[in-house]
N, CA, C and O of each residue as an XYZ file, in Angstrom:
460
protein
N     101.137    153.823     65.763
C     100.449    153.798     67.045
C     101.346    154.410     68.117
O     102.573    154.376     68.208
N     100.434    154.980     68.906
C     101.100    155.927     70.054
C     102.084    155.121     71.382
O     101.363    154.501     72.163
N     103.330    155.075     71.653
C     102.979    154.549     72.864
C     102.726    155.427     73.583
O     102.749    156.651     73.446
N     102.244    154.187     75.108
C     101.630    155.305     76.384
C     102.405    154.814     77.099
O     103.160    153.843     77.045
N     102.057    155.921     78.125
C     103.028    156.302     79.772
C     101.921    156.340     80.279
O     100.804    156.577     79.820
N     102.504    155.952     81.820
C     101.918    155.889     82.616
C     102.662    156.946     83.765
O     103.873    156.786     83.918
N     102.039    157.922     84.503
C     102.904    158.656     85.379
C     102.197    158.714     86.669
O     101.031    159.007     86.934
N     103.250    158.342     87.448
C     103.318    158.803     88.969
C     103.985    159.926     89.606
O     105.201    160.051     89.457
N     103.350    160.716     90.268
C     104.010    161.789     90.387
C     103.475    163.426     91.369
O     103.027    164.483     90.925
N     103.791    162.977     92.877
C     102.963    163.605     93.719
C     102.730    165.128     93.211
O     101.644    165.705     93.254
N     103.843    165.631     92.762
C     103.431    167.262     92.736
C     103.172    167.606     91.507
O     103.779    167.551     90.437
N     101.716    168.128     92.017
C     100.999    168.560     90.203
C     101.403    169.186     89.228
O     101.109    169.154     88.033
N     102.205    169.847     89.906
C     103.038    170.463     88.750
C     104.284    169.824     87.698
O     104.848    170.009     86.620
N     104.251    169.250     88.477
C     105.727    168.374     88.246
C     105.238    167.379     86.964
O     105.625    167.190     85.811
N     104.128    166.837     87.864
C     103.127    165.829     86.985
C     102.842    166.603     85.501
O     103.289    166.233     84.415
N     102.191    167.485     85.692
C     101.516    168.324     84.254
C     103.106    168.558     83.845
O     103.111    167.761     82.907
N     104.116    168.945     83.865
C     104.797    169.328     83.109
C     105.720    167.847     82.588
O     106.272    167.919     81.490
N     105.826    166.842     83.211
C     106.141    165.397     82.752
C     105.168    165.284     81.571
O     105.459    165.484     80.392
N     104.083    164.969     82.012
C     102.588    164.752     81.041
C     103.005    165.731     79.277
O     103.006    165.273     78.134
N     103.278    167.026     79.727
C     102.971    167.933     78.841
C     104.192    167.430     77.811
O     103.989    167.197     76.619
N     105.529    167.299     78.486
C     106.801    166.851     77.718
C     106.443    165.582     77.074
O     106.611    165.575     75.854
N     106.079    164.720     77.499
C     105.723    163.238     76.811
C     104.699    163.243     76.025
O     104.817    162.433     75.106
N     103.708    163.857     76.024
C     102.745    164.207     75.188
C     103.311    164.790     73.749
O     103.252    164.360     72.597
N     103.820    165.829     74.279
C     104.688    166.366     72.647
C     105.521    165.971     72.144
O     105.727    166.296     70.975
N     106.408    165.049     72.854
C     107.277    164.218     72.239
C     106.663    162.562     71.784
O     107.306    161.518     71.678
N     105.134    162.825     71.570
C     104.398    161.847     70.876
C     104.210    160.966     71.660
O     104.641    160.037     70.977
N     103.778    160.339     72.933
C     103.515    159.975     73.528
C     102.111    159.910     74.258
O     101.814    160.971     74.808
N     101.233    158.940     74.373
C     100.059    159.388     74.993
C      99.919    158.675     76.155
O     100.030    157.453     76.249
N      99.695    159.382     76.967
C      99.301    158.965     78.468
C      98.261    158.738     78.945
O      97.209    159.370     78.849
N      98.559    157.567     79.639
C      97.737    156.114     80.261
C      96.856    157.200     81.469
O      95.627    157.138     81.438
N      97.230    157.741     82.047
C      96.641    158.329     83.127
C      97.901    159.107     84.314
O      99.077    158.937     83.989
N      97.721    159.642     85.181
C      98.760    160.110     85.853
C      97.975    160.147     87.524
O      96.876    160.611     87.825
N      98.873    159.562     88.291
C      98.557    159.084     89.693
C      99.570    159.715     90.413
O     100.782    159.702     90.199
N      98.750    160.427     91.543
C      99.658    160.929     92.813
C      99.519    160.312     94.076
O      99.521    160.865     95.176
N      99.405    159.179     93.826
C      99.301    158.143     95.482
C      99.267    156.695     94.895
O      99.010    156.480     93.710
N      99.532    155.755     95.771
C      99.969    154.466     96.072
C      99.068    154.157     95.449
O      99.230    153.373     94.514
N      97.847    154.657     95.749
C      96.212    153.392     95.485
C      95.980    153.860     93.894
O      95.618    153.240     92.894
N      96.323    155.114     94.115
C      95.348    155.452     92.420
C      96.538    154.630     91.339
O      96.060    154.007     90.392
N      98.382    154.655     91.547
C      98.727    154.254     90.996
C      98.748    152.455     90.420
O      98.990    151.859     89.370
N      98.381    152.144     91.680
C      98.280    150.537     91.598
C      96.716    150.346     90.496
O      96.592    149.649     89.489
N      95.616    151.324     91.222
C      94.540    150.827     90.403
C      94.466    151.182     88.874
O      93.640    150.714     88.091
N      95.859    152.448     88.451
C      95.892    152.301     87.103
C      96.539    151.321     86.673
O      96.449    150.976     85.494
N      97.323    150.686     87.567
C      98.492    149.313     86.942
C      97.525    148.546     86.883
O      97.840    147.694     86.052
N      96.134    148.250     87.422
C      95.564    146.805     87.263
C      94.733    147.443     86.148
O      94.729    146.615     85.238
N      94.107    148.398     85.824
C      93.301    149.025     85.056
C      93.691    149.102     83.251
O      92.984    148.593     82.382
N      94.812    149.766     83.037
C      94.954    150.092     82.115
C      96.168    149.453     81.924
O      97.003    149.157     82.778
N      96.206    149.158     80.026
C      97.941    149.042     79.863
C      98.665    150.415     79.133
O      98.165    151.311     78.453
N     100.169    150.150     79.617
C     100.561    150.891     79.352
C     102.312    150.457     78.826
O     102.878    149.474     79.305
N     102.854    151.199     77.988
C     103.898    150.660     77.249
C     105.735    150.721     78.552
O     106.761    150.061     78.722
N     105.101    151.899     79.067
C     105.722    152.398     80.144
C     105.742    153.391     81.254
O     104.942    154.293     81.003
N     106.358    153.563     82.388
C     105.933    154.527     83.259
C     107.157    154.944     83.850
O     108.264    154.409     83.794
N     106.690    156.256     84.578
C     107.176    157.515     85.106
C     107.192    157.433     86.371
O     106.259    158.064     86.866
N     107.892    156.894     87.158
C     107.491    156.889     88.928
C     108.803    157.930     89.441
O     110.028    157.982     89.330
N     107.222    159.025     90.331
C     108.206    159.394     91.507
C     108.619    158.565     92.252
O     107.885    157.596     92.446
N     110.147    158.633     93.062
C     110.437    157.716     94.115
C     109.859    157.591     95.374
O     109.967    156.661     96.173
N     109.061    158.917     95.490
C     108.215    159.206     97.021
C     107.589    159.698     96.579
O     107.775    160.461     95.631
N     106.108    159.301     97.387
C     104.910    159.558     97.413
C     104.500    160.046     98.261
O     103.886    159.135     98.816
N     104.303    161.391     99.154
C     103.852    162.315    100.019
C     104.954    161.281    101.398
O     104.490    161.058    102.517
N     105.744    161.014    101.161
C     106.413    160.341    102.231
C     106.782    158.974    102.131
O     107.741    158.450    102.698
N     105.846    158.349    101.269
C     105.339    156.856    101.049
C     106.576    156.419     99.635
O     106.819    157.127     98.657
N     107.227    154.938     99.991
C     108.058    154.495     99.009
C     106.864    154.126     97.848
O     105.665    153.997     98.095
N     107.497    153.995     96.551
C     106.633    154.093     95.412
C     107.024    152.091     94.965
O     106.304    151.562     94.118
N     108.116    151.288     95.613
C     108.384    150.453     95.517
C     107.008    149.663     95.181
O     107.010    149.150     94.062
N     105.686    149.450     96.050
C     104.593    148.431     95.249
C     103.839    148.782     94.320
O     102.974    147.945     94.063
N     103.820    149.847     93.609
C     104.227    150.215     92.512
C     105.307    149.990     91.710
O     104.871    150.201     90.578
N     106.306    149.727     91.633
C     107.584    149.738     90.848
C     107.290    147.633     90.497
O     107.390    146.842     89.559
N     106.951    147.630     91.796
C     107.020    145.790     91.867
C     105.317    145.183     91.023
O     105.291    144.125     90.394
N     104.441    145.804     91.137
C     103.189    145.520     90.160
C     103.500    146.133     88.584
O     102.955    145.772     87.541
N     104.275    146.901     88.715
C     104.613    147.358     86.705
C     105.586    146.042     86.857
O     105.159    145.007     86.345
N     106.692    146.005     87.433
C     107.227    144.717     87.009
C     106.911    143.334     87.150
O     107.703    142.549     86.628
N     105.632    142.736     87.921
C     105.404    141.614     87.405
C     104.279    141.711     86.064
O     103.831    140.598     85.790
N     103.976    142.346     85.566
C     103.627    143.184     84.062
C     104.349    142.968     83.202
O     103.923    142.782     82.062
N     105.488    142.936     83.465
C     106.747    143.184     82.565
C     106.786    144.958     81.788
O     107.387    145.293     80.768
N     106.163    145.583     82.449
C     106.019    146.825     82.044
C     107.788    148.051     82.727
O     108.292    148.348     83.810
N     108.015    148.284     81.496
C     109.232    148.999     81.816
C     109.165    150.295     82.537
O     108.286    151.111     82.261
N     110.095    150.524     83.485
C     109.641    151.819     84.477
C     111.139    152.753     84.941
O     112.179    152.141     85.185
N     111.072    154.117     85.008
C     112.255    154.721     85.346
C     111.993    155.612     86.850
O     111.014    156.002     87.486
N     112.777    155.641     86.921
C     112.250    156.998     88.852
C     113.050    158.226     87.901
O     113.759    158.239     86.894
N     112.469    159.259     88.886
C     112.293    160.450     88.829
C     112.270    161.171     90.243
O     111.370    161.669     90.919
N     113.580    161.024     90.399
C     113.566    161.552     91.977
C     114.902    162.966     92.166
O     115.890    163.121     91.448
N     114.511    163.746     93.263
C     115.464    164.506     93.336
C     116.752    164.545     94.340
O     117.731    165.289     94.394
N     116.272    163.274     95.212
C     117.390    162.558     96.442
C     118.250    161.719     95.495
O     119.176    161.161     96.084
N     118.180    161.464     94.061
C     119.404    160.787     93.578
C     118.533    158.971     94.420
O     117.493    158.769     95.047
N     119.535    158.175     94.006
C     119.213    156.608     94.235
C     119.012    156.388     95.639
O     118.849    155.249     96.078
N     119.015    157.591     96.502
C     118.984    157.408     97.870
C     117.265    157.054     97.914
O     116.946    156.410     98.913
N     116.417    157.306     97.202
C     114.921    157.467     98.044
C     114.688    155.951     96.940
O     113.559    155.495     97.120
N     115.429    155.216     95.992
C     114.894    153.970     95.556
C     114.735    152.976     95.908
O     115.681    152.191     95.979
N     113.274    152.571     96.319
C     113.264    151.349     96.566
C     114.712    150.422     96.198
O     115.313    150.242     95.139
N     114.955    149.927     97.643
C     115.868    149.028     97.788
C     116.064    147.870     96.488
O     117.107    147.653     95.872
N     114.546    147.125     96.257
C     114.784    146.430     95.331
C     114.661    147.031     93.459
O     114.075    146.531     92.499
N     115.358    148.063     93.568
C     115.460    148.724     92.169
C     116.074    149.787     92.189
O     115.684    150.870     91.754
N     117.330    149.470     92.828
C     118.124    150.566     93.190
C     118.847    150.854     92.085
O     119.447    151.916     91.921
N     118.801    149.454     90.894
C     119.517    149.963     89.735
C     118.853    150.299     88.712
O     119.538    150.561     87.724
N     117.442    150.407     88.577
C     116.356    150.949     87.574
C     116.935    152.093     87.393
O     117.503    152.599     88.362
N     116.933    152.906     85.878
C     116.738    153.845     85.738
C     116.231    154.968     86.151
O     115.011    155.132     86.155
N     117.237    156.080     86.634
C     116.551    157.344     87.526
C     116.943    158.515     86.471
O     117.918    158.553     85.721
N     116.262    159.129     86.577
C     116.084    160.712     85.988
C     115.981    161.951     87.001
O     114.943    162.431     87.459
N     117.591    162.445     87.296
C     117.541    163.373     88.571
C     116.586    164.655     88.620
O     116.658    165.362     87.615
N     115.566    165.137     89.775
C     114.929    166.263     89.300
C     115.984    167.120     89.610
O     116.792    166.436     90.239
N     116.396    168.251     89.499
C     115.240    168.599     88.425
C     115.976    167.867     87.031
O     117.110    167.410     87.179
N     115.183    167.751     85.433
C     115.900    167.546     84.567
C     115.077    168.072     83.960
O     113.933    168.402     84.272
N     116.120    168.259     82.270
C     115.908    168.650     81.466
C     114.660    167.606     80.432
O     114.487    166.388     80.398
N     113.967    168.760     79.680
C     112.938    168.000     79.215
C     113.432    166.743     77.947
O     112.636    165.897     77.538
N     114.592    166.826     77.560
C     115.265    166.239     76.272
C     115.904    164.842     77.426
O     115.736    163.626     77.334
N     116.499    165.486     78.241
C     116.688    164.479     79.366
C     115.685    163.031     79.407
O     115.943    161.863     79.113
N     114.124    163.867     80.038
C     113.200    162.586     80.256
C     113.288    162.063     79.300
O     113.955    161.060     79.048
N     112.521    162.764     78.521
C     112.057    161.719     76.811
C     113.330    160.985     76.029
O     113.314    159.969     75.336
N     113.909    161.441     76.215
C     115.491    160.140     75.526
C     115.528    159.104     76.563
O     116.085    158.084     76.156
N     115.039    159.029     77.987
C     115.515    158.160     78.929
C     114.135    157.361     78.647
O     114.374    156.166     78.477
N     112.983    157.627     78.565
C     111.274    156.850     78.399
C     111.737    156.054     77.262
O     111.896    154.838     77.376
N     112.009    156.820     75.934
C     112.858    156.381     75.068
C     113.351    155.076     74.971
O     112.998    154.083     74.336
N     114.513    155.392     75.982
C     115.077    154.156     75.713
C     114.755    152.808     76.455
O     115.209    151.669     76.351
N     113.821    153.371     77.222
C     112.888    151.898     78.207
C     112.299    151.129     77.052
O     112.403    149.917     77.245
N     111.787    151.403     76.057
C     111.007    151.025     74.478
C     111.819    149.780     73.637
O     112.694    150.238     72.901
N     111.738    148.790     73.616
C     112.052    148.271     72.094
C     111.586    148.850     70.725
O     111.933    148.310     69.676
């Protein structure tokens, strides 16, 4: 069985090419959200094994997001290109994946969010 991701991730491109890497590295995805609301209503919506959060969202911290996957117990990494500066305060030590990165990069880091 597949696991799934869940991705957040304002710029579409950015998004489709996250999506496209996790996909081929066997992964199937839960859905992919570029704002606060769509991401929360996939956290209440769907499950998912783990997720992909940008740290900013068109300006907006991705933190009530980060805080609804974790009362889930759902494992989550950022994906930001400010480095730990743009992480929500309360997950400043979650797992980040600097942009830009390499595609072997993400998927070993989703990876290792997994039991």
């Amino acid at each position: 069985m597949k696991r799934s991701v869940l991705i957040v991730e304002d710029e579409p491109i950015v998004a489709l090419e996250i999506e496209s890497l996790l996909a081929r590295a066997g992964f199937a995805i839960q859905g992919c959200a570029g704002s606060i609301e769509k991401a929360l209503a996939l956290v209440d919506d769907r499950h998912c094994d783990a997720a992909v959060l940008d740290a900013n969202l068109r300006g907006r911290s991705v933190g009530p997001v980060a805080a609804a996957l974790q009362r889930r117990g759902t494992p989550f990494l950022f994906v930001s290109g400010s480095g730990r500066a743009d992480l929500p305060a309360k997950f400043v030590s979650a797992p980040l994946v600097p942009k830009p990165f390499a595609a072997r990069e993400l998927v070993d880091a989703v990876k290792r969010l997994l039991p």
